[in-house]
N, CA, C and O atoms as CSV, one atom per row, in Angstrom:
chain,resi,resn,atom,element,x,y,z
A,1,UNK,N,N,-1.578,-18.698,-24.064
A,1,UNK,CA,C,-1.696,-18.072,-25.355
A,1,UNK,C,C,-1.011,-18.931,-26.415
A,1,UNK,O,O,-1.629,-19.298,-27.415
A,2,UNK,N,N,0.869,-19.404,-26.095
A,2,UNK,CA,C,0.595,-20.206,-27.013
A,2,UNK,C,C,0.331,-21.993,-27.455
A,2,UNK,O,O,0.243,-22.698,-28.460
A,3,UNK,N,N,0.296,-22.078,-26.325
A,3,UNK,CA,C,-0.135,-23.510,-26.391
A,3,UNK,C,C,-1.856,-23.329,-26.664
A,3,UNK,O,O,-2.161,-24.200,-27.479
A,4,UNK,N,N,-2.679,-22.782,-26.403
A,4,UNK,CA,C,-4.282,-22.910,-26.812
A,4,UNK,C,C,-4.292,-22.149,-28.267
A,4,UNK,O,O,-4.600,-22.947,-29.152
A,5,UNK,N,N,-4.058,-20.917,-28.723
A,5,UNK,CA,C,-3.972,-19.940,-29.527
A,5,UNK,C,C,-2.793,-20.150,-30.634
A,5,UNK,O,O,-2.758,-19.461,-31.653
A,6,UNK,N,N,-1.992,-20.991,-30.393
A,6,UNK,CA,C,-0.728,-20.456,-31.361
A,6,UNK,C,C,-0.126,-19.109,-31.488
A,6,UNK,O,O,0.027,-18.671,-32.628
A,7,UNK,N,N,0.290,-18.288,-30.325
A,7,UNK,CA,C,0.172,-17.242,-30.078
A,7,UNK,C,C,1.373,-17.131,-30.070
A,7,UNK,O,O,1.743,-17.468,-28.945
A,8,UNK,N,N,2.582,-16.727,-30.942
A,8,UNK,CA,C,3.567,-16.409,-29.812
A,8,UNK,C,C,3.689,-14.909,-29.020
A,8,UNK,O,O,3.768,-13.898,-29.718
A,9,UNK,N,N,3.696,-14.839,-28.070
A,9,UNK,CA,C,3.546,-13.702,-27.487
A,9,UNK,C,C,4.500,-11.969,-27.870
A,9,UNK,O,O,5.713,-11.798,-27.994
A,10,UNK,N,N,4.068,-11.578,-27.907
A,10,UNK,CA,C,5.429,-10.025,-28.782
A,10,UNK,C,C,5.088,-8.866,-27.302
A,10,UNK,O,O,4.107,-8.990,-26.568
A,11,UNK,N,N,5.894,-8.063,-27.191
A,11,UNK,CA,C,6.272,-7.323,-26.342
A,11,UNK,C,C,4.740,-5.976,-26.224
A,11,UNK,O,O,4.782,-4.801,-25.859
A,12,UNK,N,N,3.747,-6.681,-26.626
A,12,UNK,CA,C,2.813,-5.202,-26.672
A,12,UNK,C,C,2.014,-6.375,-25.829
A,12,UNK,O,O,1.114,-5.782,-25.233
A,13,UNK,N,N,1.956,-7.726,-25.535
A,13,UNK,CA,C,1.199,-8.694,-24.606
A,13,UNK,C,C,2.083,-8.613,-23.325
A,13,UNK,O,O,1.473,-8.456,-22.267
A,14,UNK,N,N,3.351,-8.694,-23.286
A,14,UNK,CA,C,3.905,-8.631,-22.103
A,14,UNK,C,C,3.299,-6.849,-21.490
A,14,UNK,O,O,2.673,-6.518,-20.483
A,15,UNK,N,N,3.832,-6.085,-22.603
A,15,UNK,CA,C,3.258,-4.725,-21.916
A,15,UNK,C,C,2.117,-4.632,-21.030
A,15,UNK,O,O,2.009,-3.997,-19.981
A,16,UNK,N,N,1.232,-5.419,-21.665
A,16,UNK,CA,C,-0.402,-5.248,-20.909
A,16,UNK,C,C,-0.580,-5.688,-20.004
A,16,UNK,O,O,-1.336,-5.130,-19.208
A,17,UNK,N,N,-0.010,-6.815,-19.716
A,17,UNK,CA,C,-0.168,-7.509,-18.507
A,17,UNK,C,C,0.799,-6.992,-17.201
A,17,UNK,O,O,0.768,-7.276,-16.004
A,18,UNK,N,N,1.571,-6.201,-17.916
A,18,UNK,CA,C,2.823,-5.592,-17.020
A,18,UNK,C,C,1.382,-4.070,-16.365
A,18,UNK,O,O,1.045,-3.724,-15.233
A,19,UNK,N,N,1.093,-3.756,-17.287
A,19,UNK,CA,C,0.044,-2.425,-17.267
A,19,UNK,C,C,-0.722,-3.124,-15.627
A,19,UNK,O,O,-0.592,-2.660,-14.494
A,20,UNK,N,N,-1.662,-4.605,-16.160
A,20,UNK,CA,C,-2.611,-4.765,-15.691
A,20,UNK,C,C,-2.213,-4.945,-14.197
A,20,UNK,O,O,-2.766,-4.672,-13.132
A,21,UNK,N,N,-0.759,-5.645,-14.630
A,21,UNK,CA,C,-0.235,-5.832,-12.686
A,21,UNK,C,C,0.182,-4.910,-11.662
A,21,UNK,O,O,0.200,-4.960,-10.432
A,22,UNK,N,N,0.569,-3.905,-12.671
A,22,UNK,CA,C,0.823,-2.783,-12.206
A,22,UNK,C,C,-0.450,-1.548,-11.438
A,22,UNK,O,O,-0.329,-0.548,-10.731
A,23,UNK,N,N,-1.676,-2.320,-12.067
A,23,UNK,CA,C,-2.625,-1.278,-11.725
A,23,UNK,C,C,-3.662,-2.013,-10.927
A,23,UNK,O,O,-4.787,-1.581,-10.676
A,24,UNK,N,N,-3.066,-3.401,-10.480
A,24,UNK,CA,C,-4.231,-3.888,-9.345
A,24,UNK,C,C,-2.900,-3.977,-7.869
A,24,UNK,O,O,-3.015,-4.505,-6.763
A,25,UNK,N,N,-2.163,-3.504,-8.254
A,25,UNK,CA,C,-0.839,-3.037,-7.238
A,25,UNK,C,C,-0.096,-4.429,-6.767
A,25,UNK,O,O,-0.039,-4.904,-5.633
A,26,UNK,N,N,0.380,-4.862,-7.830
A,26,UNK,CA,C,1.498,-6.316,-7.720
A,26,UNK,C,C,2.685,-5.482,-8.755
A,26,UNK,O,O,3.032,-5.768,-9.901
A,27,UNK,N,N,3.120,-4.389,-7.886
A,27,UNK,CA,C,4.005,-3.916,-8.891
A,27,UNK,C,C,5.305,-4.758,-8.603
A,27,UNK,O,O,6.141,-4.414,-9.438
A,28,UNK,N,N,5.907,-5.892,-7.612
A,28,UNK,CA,C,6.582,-6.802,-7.650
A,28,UNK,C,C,6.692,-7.562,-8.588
A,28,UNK,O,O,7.746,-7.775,-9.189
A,29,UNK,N,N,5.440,-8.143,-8.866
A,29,UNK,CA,C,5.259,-9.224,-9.626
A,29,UNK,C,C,5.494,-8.398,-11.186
A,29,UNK,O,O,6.085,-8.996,-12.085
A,30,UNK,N,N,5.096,-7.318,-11.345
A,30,UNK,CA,C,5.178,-6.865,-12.716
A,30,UNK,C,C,6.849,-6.731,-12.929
A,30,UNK,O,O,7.297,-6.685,-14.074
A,31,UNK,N,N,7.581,-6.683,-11.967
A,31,UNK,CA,C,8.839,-6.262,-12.554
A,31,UNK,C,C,9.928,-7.576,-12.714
A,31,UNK,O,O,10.961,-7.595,-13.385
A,32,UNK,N,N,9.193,-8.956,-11.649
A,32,UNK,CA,C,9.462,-10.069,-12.085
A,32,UNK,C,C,9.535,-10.095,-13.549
A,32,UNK,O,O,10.530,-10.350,-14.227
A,33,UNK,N,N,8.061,-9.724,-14.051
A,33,UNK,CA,C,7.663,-10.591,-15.328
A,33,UNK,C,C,8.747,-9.269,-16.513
A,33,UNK,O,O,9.177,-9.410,-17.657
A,34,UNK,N,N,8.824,-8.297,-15.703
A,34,UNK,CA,C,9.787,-7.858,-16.876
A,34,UNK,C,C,11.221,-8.078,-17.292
A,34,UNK,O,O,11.805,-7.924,-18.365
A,35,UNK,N,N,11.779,-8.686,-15.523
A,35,UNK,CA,C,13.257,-9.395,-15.453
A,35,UNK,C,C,13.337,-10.379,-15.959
A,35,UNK,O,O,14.475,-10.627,-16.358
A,36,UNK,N,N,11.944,-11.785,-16.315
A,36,UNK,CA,C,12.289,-13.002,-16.614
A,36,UNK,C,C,11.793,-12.989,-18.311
A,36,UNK,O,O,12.095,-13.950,-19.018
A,37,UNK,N,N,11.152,-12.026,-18.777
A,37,UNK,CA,C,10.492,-11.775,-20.092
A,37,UNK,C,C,11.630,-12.672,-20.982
A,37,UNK,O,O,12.823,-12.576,-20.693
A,38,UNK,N,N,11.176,-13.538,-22.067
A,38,UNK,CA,C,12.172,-14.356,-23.360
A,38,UNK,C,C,12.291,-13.199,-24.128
A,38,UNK,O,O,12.699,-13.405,-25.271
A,39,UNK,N,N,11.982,-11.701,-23.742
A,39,UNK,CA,C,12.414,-11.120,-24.869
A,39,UNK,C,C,12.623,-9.763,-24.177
A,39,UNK,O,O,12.067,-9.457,-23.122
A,40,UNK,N,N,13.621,-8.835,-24.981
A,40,UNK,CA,C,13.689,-7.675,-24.090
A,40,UNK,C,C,12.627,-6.646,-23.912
A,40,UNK,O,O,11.817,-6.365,-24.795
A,41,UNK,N,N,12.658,-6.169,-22.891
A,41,UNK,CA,C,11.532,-4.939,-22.799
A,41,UNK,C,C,11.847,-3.792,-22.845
A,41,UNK,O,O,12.895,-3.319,-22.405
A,42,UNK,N,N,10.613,-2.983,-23.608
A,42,UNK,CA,C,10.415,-2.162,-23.976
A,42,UNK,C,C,10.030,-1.011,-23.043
A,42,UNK,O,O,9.471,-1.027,-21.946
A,43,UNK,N,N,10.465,-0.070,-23.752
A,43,UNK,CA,C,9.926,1.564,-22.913
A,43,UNK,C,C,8.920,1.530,-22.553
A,43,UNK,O,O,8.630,1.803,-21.389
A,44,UNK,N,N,7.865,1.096,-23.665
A,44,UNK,CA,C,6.367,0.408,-22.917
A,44,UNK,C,C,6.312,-0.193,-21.930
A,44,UNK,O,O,5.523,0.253,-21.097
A,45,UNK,N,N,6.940,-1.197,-21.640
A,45,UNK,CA,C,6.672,-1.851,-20.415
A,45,UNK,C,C,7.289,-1.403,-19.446
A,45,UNK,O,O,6.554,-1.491,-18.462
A,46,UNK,N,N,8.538,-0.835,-19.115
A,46,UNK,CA,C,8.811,0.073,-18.166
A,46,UNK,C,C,7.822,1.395,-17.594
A,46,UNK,O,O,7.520,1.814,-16.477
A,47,UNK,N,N,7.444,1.871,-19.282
A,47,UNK,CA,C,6.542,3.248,-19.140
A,47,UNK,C,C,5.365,2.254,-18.487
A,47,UNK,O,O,4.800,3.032,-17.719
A,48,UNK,N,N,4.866,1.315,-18.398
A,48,UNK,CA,C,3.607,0.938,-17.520
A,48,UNK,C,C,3.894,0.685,-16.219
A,48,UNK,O,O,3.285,1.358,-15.388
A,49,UNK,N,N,4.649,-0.094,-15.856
A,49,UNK,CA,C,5.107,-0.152,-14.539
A,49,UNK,C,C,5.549,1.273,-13.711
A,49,UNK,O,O,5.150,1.410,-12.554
A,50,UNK,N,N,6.074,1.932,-14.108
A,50,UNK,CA,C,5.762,3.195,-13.878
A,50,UNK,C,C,4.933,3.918,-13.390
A,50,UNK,O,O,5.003,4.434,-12.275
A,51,UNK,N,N,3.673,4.075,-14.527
A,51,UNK,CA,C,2.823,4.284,-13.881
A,51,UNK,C,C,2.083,3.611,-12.771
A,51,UNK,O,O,1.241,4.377,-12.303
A,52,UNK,N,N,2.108,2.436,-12.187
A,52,UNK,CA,C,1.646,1.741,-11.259
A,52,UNK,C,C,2.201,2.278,-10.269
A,52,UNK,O,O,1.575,2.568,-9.250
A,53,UNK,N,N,3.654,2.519,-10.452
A,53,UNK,CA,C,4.839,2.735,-8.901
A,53,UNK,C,C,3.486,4.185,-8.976
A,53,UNK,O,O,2.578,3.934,-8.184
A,54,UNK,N,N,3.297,5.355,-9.650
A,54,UNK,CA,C,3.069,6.670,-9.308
A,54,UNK,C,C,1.681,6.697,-9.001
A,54,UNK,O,O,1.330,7.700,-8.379
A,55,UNK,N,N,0.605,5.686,-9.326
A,55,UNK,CA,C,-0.031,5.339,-8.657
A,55,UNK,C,C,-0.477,5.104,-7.435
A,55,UNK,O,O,-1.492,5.541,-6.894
A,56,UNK,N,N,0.531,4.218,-6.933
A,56,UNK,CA,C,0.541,4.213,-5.463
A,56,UNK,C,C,1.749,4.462,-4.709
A,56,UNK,O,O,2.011,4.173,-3.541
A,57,UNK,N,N,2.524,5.127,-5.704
A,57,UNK,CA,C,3.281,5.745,-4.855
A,57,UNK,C,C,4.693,5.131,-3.920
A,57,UNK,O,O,5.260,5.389,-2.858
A,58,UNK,N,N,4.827,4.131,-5.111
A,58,UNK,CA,C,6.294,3.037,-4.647
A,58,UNK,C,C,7.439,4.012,-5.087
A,58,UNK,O,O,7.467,4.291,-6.285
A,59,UNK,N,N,8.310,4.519,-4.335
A,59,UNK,CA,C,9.337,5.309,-4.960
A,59,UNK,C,C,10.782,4.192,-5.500
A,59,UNK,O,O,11.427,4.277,-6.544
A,60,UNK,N,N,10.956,3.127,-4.281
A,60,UNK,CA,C,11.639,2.294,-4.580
A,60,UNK,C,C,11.919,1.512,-6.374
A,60,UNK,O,O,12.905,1.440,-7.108
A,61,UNK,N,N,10.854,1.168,-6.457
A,61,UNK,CA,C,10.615,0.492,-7.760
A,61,UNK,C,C,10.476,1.743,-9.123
A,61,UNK,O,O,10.848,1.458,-10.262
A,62,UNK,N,N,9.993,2.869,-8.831
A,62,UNK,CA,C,10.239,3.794,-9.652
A,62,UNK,C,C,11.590,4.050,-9.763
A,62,UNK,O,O,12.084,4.057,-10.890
A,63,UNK,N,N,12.335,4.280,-8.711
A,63,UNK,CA,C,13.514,4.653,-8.851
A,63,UNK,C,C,14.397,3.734,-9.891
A,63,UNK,O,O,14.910,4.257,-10.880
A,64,UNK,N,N,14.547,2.281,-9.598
A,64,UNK,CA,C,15.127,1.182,-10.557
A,64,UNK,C,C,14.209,1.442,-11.774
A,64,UNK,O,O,14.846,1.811,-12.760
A,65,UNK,N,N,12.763,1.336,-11.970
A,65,UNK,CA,C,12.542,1.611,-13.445
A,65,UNK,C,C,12.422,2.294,-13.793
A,65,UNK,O,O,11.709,2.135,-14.783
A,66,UNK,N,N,12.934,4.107,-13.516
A,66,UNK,CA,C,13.209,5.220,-13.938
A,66,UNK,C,C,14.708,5.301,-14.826
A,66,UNK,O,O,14.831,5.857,-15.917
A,67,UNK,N,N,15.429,4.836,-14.322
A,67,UNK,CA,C,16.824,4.633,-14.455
A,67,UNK,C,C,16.825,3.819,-16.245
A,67,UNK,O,O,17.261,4.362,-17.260
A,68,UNK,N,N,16.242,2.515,-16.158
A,68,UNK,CA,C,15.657,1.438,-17.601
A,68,UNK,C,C,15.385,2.401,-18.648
A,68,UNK,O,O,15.864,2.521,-19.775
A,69,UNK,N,N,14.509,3.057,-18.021
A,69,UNK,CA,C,13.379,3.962,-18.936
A,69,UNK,C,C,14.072,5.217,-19.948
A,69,UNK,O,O,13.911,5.494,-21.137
A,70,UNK,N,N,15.037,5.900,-18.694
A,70,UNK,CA,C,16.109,6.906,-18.942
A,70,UNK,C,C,17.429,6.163,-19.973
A,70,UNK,O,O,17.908,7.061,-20.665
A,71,UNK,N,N,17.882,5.268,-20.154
A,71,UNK,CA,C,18.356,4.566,-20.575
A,71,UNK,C,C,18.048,3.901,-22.191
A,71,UNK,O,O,18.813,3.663,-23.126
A,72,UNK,N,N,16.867,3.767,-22.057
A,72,UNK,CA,C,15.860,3.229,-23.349
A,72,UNK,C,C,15.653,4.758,-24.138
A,72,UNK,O,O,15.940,5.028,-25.304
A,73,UNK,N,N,15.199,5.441,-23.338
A,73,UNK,CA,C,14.285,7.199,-23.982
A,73,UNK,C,C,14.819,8.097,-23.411
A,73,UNK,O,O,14.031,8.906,-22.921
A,74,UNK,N,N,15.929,8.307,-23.258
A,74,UNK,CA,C,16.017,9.720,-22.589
A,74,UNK,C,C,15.930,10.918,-23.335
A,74,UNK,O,O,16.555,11.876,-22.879
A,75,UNK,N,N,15.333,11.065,-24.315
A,75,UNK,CA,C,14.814,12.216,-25.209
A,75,UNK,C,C,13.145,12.189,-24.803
A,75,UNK,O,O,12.534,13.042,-25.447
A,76,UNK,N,N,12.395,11.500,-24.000
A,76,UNK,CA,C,10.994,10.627,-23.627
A,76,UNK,C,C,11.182,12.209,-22.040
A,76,UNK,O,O,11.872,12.198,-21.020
A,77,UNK,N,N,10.134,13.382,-22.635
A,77,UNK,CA,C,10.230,14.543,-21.284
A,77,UNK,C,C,9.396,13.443,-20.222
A,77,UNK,O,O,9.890,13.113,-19.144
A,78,UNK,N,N,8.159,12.975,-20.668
A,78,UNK,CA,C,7.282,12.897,-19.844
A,78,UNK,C,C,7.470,11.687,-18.815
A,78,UNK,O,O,6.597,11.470,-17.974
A,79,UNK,N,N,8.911,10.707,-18.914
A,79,UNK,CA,C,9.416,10.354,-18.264
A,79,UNK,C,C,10.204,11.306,-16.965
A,79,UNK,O,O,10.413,11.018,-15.786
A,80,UNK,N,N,10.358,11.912,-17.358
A,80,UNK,CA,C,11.266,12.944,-16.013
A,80,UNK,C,C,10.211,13.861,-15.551
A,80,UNK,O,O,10.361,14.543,-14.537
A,81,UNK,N,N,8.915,13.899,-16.430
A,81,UNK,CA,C,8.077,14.819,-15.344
A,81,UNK,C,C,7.264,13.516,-14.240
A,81,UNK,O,O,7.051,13.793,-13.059
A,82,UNK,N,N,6.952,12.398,-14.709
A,82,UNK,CA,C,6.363,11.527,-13.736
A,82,UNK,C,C,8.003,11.084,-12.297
A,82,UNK,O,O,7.872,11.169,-11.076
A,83,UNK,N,N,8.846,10.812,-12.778
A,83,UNK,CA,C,9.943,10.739,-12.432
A,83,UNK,C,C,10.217,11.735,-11.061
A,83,UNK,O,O,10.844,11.346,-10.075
A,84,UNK,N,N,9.654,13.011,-11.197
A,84,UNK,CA,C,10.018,14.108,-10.721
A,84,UNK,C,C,8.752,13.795,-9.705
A,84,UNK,O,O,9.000,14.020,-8.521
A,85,UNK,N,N,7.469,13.321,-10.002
A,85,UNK,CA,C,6.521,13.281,-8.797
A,85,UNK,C,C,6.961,12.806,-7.765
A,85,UNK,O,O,6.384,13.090,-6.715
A,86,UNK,N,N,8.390,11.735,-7.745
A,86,UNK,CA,C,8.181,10.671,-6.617
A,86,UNK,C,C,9.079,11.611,-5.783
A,86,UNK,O,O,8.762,11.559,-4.595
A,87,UNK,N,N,10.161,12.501,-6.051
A,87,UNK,CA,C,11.089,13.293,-5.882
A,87,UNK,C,C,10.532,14.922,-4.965
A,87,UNK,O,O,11.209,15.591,-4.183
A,88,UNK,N,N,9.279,15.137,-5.370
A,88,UNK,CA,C,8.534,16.788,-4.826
A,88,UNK,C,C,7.300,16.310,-3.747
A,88,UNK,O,O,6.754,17.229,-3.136
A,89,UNK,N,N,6.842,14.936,-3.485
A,89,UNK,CA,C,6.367,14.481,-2.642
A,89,UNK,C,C,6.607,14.639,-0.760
A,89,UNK,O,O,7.742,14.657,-0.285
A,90,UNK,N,N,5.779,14.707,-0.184
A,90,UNK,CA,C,6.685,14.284,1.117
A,90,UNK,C,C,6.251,13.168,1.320
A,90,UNK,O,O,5.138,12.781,0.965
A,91,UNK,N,N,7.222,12.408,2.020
A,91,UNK,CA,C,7.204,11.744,2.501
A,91,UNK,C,C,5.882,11.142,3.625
A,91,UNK,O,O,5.613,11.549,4.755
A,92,UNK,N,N,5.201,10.001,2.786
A,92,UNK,CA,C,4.014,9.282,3.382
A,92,UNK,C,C,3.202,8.234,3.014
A,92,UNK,O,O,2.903,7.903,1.866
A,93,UNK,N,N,2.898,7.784,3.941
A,93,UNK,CA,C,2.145,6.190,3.285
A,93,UNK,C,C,1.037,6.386,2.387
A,93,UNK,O,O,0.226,7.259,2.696
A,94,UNK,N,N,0.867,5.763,1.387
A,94,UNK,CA,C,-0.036,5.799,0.030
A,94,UNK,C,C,-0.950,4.549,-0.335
A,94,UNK,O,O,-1.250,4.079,-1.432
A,95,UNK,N,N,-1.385,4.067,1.323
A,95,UNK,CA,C,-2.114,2.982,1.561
A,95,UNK,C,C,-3.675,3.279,1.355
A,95,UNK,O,O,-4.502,2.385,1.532
């Protein structure tokens, strides 16, 4: 983006791609790109990764970016109602 585009990249491009990794299930890799990001991240990008963990159902990685999220928004309900899915679940593979 910016070497072809002159792009410099802003935190609503990291978001998307955090979204997109999150929803072809490299929710690893999405939380890389949110630990090594040149700029800080946003509730957005936590709130996407998120949804990926509840997606398929990673409690691990929800748990660490529940915590970010709570931290960034904790006035944000609809964080503690997705939050609360990984928590009223039983226990089972989401393969």
């Amino acid at each position: 983006m910016k070497s072809v585009y002159v792009v410099e990249p802003k935190i609503e491009h990291y978001s998307c791609v955090i979204d997109l990794l999150s929803r072809a299930r490299r929710l690893e890799e999405a939380l890389n790109l949110i630990k090594n990001m040149p700029i800080e991240p946003s509730e957005y990008a936590y709130g996407a990764l998120l949804g990926g963990c509840k997606i398929y159902g990673d409690a691990k990685v929800a748990q660490s970016v529940g915590k970010h999220l709570l931290d960034l928004d904790p006035q944000h309900s609809g964080r503690y109602v997705t939050l609360s899915y990984f928590y009223n679940q039983p226990t089972k593979s989401y393969v």
